[in-house]
C-alpha positions in Angstrom: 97.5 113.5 102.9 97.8 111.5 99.9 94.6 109.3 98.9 94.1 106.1 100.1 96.5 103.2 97.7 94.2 100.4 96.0 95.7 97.5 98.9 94.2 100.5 102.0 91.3 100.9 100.1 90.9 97.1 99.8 92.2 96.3 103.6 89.2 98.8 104.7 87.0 96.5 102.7 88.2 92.9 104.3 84.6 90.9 104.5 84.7 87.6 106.1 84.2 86.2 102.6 87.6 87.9 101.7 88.9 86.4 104.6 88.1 82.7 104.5 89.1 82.9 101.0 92.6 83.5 101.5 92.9 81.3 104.3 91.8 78.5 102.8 93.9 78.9 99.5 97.0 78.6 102.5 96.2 75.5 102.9 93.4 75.2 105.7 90.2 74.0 105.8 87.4 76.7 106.9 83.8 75.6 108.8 82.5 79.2 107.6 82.6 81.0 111.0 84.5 84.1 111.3 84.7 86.4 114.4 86.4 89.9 113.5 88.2 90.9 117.0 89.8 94.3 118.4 92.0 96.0 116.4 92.8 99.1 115.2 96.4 98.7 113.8 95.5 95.4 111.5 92.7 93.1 111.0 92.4 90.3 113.1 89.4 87.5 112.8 89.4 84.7 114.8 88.3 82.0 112.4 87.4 78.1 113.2 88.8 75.2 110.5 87.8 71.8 110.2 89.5 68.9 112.5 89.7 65.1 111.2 90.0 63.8 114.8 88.1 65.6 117.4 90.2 63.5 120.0 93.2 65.3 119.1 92.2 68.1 119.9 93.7 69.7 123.7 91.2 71.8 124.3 88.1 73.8 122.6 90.3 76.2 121.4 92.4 74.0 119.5 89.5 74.2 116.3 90.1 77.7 116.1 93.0 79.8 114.2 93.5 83.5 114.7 94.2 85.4 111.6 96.0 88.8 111.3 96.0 90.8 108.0 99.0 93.2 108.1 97.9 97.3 107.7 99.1 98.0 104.2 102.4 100.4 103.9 103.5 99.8 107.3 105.6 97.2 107.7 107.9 95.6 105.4 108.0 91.7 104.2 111.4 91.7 105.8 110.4 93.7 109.2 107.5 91.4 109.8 109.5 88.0 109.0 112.0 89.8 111.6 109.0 89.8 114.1 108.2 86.1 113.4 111.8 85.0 114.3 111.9 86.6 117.2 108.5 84.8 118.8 110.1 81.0 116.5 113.5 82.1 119.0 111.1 82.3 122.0 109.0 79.8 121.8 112.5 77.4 121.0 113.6 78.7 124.6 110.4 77.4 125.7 109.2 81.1 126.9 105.5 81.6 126.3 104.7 83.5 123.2 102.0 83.0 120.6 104.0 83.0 117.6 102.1 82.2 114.2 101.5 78.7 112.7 103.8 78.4 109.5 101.7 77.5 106.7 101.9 74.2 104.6 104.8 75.7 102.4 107.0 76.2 106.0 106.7 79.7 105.5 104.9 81.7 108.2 104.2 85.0 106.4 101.6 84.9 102.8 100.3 87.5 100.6 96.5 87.9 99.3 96.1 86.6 95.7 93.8 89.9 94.9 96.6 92.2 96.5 99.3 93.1 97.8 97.9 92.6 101.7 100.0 89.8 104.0 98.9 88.0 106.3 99.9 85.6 108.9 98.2 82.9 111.2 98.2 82.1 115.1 97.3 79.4 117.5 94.3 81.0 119.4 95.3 81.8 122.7 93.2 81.7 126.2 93.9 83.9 129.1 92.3 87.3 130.5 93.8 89.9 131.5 93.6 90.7 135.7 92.5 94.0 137.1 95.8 94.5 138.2 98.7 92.4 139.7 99.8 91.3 142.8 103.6 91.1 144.2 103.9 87.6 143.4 102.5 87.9 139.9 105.1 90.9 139.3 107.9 88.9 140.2 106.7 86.1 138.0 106.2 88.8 135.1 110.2 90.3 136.0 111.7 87.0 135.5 109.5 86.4 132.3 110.4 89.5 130.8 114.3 89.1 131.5 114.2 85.6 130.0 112.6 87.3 127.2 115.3 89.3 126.5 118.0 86.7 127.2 116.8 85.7 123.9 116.2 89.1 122.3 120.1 89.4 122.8 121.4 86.6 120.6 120.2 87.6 117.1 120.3 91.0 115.6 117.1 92.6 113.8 118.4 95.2 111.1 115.0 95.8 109.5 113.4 97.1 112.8 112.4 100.4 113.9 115.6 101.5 116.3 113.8 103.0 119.6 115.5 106.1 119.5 115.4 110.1 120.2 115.9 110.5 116.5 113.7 108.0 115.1 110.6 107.9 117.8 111.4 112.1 119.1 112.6 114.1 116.1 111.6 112.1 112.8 108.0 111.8 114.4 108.2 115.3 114.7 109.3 116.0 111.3 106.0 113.7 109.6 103.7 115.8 112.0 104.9 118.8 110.4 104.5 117.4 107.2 100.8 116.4 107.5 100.2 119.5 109.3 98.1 118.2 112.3 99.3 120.3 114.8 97.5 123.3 115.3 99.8 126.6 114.2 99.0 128.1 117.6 101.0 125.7 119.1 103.1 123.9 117.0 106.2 126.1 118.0 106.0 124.9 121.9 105.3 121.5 121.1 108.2 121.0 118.4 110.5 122.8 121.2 109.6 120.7 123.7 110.2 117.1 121.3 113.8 118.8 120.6 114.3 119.3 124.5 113.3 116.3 125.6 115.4 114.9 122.6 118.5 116.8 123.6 118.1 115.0 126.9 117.7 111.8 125.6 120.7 112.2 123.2 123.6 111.5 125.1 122.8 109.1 126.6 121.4 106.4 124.2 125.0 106.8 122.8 126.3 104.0 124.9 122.3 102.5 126.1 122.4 98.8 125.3 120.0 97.7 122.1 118.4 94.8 121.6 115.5 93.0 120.5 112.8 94.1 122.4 108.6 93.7 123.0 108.3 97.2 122.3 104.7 97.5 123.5 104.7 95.5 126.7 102.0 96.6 128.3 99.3 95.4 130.8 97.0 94.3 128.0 99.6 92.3 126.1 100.3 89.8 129.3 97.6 86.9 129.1 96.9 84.9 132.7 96.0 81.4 132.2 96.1 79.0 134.5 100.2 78.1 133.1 100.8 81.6 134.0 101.5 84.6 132.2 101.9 85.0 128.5 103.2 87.3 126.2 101.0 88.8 123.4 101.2 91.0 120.0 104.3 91.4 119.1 103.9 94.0 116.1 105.4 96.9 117.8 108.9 95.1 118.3 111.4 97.3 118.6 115.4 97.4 119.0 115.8 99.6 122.1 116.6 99.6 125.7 115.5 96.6 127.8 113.6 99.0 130.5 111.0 100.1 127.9 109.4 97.2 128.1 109.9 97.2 132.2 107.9 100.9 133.0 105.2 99.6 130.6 103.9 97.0 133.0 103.7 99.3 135.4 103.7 103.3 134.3 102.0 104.8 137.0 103.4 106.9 139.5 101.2 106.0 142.8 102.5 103.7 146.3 101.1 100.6 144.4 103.0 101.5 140.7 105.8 102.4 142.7 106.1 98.7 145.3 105.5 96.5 141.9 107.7 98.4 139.8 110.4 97.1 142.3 108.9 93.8 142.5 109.4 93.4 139.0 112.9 94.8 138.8 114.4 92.7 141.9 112.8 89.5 140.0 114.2 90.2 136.4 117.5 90.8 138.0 117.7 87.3 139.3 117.7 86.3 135.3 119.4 89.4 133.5 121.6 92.4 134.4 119.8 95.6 133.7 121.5 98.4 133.1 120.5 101.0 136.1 121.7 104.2 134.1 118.6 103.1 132.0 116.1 103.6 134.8 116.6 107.3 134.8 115.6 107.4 131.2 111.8 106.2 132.0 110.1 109.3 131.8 112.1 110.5 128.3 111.0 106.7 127.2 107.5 107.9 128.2 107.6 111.1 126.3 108.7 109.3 123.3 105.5 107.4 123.4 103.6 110.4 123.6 104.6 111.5 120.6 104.8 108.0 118.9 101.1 107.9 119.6 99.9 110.9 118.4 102.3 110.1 114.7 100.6 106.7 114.7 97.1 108.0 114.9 98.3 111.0 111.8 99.5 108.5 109.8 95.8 106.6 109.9 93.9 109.7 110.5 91.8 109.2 107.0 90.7 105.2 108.6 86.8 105.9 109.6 87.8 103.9 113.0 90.4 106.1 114.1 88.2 109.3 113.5 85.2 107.5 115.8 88.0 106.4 118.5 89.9 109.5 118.7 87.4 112.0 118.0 89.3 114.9 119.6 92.6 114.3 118.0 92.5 116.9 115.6 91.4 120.1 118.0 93.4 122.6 119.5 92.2 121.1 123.2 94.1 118.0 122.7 97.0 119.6 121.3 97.5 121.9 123.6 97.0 119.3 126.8 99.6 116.8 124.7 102.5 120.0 124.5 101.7 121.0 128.1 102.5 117.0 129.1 105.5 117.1 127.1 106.6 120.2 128.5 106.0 118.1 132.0 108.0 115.2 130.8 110.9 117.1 129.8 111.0 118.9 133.4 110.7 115.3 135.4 113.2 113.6 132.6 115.7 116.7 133.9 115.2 116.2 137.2 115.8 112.3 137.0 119.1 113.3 135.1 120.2 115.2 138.0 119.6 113.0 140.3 116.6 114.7 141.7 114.4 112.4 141.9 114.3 109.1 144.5 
């Protein structure tokens, strides 16, 4: 791997100093407290600014902004502005999204004066997260989601990643190779079973429905408030079938999974038409997240925090339980292909 670039290097170094530094050159007036929160991808610090009028304010929360510096080298400018439209789209269709504050220029995205390093602010948002969901709050999460992508469907995003078997299979693939991660024991069964699950895939994304898309619409990313559900974290958005961001919600295979999954997909299809060739393609989508994953975490491998979090990414035990759960994918994706499955 190539060192670290001086904006990583820096980014790794954020102190809350750094922080309330650049948020107030945007514009806002900072108290002096600053929270980091949980992240691994960027840095996010929930920080509090000064209020004129306490009266105005709607709630506690209101005195607080959260702030999230962008991970250097992964996104572009124009991918993350791409991101922000797509939540300024939402929240104009009144759907429930936290999409960032733009700053007192009108733009929503600035850059660091020390470097290179963007960075965006948000409303703070309330909400937990339940253990799990009942039938009613599935349904109300299936017609969310297909209003969601009622909106998704009316502007293209060419600067996003394409969910595809070429771009999240085979190109993943390719920059695992290349940083030489997986052990030589049993790189030749995982690569072969990316390219068969890949050569599944194939055929049938060539006429799969694209849009804009959550990307990473899981469990964690739904916030319950007392409104109801919202939606949270856009940074994986994606163009790629609507149903990725259906299994997410629920990607177990047990009785429970299995009744809410339909919940969900009898209440989204009250607001949207879903493609039902797509269902079959849930447990390819699944492998491609597998490997997605484990390119993410290469890509970052040098960060400190990823080597505490995922201490046994790099042994031969975890390589070899990740090709043998491919190697399962590709056998239920080609039973759910020939109609084997219920």
């Amino acid at each position: 791997m190539e060192p670290f670039s001086e904006e990583t290097q820096y980014f790794f170094e954020l102190t809350p100093e750094r922080i309330l530094s650049a948020v107030e050159r945007s514009g806002l007036r900072c108290t002096g407290r600053c929270l980091q929160l949980n992240s691994m991808e960027n840095r996010v610090y929930e920080v509090e600014v000064e209020v004129e009028d306490e009266a105005t304010l709607s709630s506690p929360s209101a005195r607080f902004r959260v702030v999230k510096f962008y991970r250097p080298g992964r996104w572009s400018e124009a991918q993350v502005l791409e991101e922000h439209q797509f939540l300024a789209d939402l929240r104009e269709m009144e759907i429930p999204v936290v999409a960032p504050i733009p700053f007192q220029d009108g733009r929503t995205l600035h850059t660091m004066q020390e470097i290179d390093i963007r960075f965006a602010v948000f409303p703070k948002q309330g909400g937990r997260i339940p253990d799990e969901l009942s039938i009613e709050q599935a349904e109300i999460v299936g017609r969310l989601l297909a209003r969601m992508h009622a909106v998704g469907k009316k502007r293209e995003s060419s600067a996003r990643l394409r969910l595809t078997p070429q771009v999240y299979g085979r190109a993943n693939l390719q920059a695992l190779l290349e940083l030489r991660i997986v052990p030589a024991d049993v790189e030749s069964s995982y690569s072969q079973a990316v390219e068969e699950i890949c050569g599944l895939l194939e055929p049938h994304f060539a006429s799969l429905e694209m849009q804009r898309i959550h990307g990473d619409c899981h469990f964690g990313n739904i916030l319950w408030s007392t409104d109801g559900p919202n939606l949270v974290d856009f940074d994986d958005m994606v163009v790629g079938p609507p149903v990725q961001d259906l299994w997410l919600i629920f990607p177990s295979r047990d009785e429970y999974s299995r009744r809410s999954w339909h919940a969900l997909l009898e209440a989204y299809e009250e607001f949207a038409t879903l493609d039902r060739k797509s269902l079959k393609l849930v447990e390819g989508l699944r492998a491609l997240r597998f490997i997605h994953f484990n390119t993410w975490i290469a890509r970052r491998w040098k960060d400190p925090a990823f080597q505490r979090v995922f201490s046994e990414f790099n042994s031969y035990k975890y390589w070899e339980e990740q090709t043998s759960d491919l190697v399962e994918q590709a056998k239920l994706l080609g039973d759910a292909l020939a109609g084997n499955t219920p």
